[in-house]
C-alpha positions in Angstrom: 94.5 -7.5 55.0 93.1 -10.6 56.2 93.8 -10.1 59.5 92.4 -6.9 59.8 89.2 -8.0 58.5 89.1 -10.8 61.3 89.9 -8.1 64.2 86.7 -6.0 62.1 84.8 -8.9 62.3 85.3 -9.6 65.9 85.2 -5.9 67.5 81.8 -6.1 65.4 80.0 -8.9 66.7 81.3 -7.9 70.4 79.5 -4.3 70.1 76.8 -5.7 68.4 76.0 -8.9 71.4 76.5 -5.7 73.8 74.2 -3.5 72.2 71.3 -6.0 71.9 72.2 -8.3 74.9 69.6 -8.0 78.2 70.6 -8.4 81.2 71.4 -11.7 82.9 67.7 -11.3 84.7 66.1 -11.5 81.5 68.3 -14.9 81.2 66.6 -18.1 79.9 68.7 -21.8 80.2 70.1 -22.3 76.7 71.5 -25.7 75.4 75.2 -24.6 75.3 76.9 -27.5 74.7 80.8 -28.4 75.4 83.1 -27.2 72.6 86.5 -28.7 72.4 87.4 -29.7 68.5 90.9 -30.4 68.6 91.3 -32.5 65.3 90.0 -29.8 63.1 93.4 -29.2 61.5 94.9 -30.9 58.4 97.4 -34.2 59.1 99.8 -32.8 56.7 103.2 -34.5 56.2 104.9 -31.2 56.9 102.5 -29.6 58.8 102.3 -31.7 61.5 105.8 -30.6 62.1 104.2 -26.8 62.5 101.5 -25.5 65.4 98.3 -26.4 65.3 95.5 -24.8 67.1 92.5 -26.4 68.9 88.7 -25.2 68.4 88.1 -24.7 72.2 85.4 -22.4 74.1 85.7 -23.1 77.7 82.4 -25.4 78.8 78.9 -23.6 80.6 79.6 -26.2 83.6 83.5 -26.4 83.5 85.2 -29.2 85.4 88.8 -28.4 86.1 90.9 -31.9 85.1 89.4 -33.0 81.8 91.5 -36.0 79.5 91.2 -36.4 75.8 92.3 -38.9 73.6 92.0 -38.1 69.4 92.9 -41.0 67.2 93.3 -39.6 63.1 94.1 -41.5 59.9 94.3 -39.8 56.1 95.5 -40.3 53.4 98.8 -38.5 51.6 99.4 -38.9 48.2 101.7 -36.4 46.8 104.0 -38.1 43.9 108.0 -36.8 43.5 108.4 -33.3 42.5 111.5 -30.8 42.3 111.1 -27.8 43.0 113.4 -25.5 41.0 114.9 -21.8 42.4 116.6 -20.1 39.4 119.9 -17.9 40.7 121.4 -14.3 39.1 118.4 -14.1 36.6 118.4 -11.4 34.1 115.6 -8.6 33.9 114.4 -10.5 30.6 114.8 -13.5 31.7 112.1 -12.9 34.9 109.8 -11.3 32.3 110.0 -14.2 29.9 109.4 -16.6 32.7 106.0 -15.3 33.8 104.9 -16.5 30.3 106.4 -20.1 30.7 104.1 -22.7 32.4 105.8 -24.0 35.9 106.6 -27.7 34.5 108.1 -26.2 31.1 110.5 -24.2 33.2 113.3 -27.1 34.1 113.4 -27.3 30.2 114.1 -23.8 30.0 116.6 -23.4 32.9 118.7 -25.6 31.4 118.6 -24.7 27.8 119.7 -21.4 29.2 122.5 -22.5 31.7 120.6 -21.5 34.7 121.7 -22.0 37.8 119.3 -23.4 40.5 118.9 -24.5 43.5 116.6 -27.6 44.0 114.1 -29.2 46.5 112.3 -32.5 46.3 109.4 -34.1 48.1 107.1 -36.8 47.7 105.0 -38.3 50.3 102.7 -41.4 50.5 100.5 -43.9 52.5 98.5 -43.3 55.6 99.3 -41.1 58.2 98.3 -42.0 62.2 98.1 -39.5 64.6 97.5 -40.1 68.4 97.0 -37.2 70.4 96.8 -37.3 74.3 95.4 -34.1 75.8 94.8 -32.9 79.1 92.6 -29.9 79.5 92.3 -27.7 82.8 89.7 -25.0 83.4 89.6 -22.9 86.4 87.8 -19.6 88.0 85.7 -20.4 84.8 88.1 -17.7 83.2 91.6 -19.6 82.4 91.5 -22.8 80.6 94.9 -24.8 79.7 95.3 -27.1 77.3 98.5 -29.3 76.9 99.3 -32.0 73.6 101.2 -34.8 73.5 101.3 -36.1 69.2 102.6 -39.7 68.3 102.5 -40.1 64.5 102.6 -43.7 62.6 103.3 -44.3 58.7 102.0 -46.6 57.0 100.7 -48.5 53.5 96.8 -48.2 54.5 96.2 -51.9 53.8 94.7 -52.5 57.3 91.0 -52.3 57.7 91.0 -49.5 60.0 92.6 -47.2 57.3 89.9 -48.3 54.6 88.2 -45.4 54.4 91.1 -43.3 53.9 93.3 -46.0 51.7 94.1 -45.5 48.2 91.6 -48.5 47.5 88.9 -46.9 48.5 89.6 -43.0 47.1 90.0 -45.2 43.8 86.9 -47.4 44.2 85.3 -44.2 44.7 86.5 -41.8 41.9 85.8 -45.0 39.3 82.1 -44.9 40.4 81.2 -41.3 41.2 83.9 -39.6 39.7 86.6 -39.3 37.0 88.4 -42.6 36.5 92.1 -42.7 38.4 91.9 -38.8 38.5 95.3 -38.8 40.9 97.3 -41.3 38.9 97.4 -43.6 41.8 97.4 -46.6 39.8 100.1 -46.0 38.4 102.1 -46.6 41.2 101.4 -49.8 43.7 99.4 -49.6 46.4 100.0 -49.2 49.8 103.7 -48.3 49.4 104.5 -45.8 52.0 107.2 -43.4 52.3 107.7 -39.2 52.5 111.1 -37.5 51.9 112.1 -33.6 51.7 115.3 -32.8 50.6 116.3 -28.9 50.5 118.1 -27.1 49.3 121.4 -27.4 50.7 121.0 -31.6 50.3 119.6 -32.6 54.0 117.4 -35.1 53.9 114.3 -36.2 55.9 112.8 -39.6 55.7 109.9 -41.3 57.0 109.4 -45.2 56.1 106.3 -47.7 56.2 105.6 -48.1 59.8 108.1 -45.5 61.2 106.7 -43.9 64.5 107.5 -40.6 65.0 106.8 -37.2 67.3 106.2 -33.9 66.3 105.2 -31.6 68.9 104.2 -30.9 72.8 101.5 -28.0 72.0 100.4 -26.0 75.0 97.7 -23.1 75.0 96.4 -21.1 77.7 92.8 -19.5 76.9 91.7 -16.4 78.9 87.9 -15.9 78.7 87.0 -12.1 78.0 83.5 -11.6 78.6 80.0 -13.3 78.2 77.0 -12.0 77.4 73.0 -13.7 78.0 70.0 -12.7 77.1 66.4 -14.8 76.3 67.5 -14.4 72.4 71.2 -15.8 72.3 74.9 -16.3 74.8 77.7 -14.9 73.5 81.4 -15.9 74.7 84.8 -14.2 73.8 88.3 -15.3 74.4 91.8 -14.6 74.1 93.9 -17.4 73.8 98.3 -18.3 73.9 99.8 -21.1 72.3 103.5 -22.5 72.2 104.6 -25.6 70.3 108.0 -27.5 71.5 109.9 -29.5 68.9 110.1 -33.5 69.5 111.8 -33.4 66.2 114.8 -32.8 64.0 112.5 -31.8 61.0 111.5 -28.4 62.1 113.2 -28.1 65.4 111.7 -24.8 66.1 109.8 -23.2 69.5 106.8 -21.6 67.8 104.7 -19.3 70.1 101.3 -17.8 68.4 98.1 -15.9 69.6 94.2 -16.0 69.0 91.3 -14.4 69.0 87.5 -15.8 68.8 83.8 -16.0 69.8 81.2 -18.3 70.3 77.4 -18.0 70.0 74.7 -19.8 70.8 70.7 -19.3 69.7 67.8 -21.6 71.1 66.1 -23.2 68.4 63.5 -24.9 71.2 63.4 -25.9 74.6 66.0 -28.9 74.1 67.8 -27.6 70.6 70.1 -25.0 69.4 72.7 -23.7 66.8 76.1 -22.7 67.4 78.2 -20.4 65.2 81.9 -19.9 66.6 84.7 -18.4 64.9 88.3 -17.9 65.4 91.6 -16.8 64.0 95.1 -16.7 64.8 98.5 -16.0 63.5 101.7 -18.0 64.8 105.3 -17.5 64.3 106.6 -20.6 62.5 111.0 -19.6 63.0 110.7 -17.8 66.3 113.7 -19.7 68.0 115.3 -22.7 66.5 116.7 -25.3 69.0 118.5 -27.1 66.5 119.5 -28.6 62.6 116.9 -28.9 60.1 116.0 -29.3 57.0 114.1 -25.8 55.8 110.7 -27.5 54.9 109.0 -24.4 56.6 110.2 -20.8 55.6 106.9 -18.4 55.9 107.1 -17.3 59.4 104.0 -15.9 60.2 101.4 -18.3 59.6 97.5 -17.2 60.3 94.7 -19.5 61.1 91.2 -19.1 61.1 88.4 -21.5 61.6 84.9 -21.1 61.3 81.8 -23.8 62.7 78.0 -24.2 62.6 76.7 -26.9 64.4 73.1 -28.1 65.0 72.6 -29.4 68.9 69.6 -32.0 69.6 68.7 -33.4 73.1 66.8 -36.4 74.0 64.4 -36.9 76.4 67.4 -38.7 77.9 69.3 -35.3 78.2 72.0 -36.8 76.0 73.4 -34.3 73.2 73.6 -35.4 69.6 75.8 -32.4 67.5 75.9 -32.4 63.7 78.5 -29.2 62.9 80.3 -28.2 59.9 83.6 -26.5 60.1 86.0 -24.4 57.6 89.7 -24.7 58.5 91.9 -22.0 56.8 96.2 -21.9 57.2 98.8 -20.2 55.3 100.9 -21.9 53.1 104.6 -23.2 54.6 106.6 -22.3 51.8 107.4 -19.1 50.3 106.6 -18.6 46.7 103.1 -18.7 45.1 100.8 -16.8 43.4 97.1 -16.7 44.0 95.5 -18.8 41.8 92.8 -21.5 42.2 94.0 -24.1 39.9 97.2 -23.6 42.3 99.4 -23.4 39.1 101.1 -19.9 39.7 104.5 -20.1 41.4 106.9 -16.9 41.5 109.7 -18.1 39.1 109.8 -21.7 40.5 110.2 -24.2 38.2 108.4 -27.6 38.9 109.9 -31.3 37.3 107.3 -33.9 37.9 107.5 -37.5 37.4 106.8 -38.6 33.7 106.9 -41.7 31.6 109.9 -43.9 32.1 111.1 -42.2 35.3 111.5 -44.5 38.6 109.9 -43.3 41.5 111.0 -45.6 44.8 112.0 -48.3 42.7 109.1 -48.7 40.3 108.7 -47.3 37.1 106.7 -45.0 35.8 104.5 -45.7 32.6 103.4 -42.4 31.7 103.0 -38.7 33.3 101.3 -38.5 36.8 98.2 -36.2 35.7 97.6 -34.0 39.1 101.6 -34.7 40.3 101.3 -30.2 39.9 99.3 -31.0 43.4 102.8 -32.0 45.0 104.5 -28.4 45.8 100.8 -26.6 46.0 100.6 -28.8 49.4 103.6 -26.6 50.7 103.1 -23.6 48.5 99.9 -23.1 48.6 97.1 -21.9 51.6 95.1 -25.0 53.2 91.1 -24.7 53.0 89.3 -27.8 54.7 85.9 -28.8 55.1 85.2 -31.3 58.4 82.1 -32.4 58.9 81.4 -33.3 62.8 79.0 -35.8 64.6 79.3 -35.2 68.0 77.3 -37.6 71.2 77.3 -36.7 75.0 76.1 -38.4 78.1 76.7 -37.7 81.0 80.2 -35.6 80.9 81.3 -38.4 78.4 82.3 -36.9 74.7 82.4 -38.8 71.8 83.2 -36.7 68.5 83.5 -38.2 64.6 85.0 -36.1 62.1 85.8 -36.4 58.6 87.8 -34.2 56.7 88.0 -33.5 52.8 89.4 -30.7 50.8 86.0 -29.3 48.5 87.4 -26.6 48.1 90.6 -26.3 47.3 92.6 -29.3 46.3 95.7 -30.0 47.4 95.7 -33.3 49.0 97.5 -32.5 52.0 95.7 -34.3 53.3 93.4 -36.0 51.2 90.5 -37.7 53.0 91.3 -37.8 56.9 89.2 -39.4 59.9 89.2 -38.5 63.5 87.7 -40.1 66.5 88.1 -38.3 70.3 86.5 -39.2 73.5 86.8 -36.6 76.6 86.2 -37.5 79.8 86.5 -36.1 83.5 88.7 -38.1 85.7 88.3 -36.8 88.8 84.5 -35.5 88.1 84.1 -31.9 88.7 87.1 -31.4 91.4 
């Protein structure tokens, strides 16, 4: 259903820019500035093993060699959680289990010699991410876009992670929020570690100050048509996209396809607003290139994004953008139901830590409060906000964003940073 609301939405806004669009002698110079977004995508400890797409609409002036480099830090906090899959259940048993809270289920399983089949995850600390990108756009029709991702875990102690370490989020909920509202005090700070085990007992680790890969992510835009007139530009593309697996977590090719327009108003003679929007779908198990360890079983994954963004220029002709994107995925495990307190899970049972477990050594005083927010950051669908400050001069880009789930919590991430510059090389050649 989704994704036939998207393709509505698109064929839509192309008849409607071709039905009120002038022609290109009625054309007045617009501030169409540069739109390449690549860190508009959650740094999730499993995701990052998936595909991600970039926010891109080829550039008004292209130039054809174009390098990016994208440094992002957030914050995971996701405390240890089984995740329970009853087997041979009877008819009443599946109808007395929709009446049992997820957490009370374990209980139940085994007062009723159940058999199951478990998965386990935790994840915390600070996640890194470097990406190196190089972007080429020709004929002003084809743009390609390769990724190279280089991933770091660690406590968050540093002062470059402040703003995304648990010390701050803590700082922050005591003053402006509810007091410890994730239970991280409960548990040191600045430990770091994530581990998924599945269900057949394979095992993934990542320790304090592992570096890691993920992916090589290539995508190959194809520009469809673009429409000008004295009242607004309107650009449409098509777009390919392939992941390769630098990994034994997910070691999986995963191609995907998109779909999106841009659109740009003039607000004066040096201002504008932007509206883009886009969507996708990829196939997440389309050929598998070796072992893993099944954190990823929904295979076709959408992805829509949407943006607004306010564009200023000085008298200097530099560009200051203020935007504000929605990032929507699909979850990456099977087994949810819809529900915004992200409590509903088809027959799952869910054990969380409580008081006097030991989680990595340390015990555990009393019941982690949100620890139901550890399997809704693989079951359930991802909603971010990013809020964007962007600054060019003179074919130098310089973008901020910060990241924060308002609307749907599940802390995968929590709070994430991003910083990318883009440059030209080679100039315009």
């Amino acid at each position: 259903m989704r994704e036939c609301f998207f393709i509505l939405v698109f064929l839509l806004t192309c008849f409607f820019a071709q039905s009120f669009a002038q022609n290109n002698d009625d054309f007045t110079d617009l501030l169409q500035v540069p739109f390449f977004y690549p860190e508009i995508n959650p740094e999730s400890a499993i995701g990052i093993y998936s595909l991600d797409l970039p926010f891109y609409f080829p550039d008004a002036d292209p130039k054809k060699h174009q390098l990016s480099v994208s440094y992002t830090m957030a914050n995971t906090w996701h405390p240890r959680a089984r995740f329970l899959y009853p087997q041979h259940l009877t008819v009443d048993q599946r109808e007395e289990l929709t009446e049992i809270p997820m957490t009370v289920r374990p209980e139940y399983f085994e007062v009723m010699r159940i058999e199951t089949r478990d998965k386990a995850f935790h994840s915390d600390g600070v996640i890194q991410h470097l990406k190196l990108t190089y972007l080429n756009t020709w004929t002003s029709k084809h743009s390609l876009i390769v990724n190279l991702n280089l991933h770091q875990l660690v406590g968050g102690k540093s002062i470059l992670n402040y703003l995304v370490s648990d010390n701050f989020i803590e700082t922050f909920h005591s003053n402006f929020a509810v007091e410890d509202n994730y239970g991280r005090r409960l548990y040191p700070f600045n430990r770091a570690s994530i581990q998924y085990t599945d269900e057949e007992g394979n095992t993934f680790r990542k320790n304090k100050g592992d570096f890691f890969t993920s992916v090589v992510d290539a995508h190959y835009y194809r520009q469809l048509f673009t429409l000008k007139s004295s009242n607004f530009h309107f650009d449409s593309q098509l777009g390919g996209h392939l992941s390769i697996p630098f990994n034994h977590v997910h070691p999986y090719l995963i191609p995907g396809i998109s779909a999106g327009f841009r659109m740009d108003f003039p607000l004066g003679e040096q201002s504008s607003f932007t509206y883009a929007l886009d969507g996708g779908i990829t196939d997440q198990l389309f050929a598998k290139m070796g072992s893993d360890v099944r954190v990823i079983d929904w295979r076709y994954r959408k992805h829509g994004r949407t943006f607004f963004g306010l564009n200023l220029m000085s008298k200097k002709k530099n560009t200051t953008v203020i935007g504000l994107a929605v990032n929507y995925q699909d979850p990456l495990l099977k087994g949810y139901y819809f529900t915004w307190d992200q409590t509903g899970y088809h027959e799952i049972g869910i054990d969380v830590l409580r008081e006097g477990d030991v989680w990595e050594g340390e015990p555990i005083s009393q019941e982690f409060y949100l620890s139901k927010l550890t399997p809704a950051a693989l079951y359930y669908f991802s909603l971010k906000t990013y809020f964007i400050f962007g600054f060019h001069k003179n074919g130098h880009e310089f973008n901020i964003y910060c990241g924060e789930d308002l609307f749907s919590v599940n802390n995968a991430p929590d709070i994430q940073f991003s910083f990318q510059y883009r440059f030209s090389p080679f100039g315009k050649k």
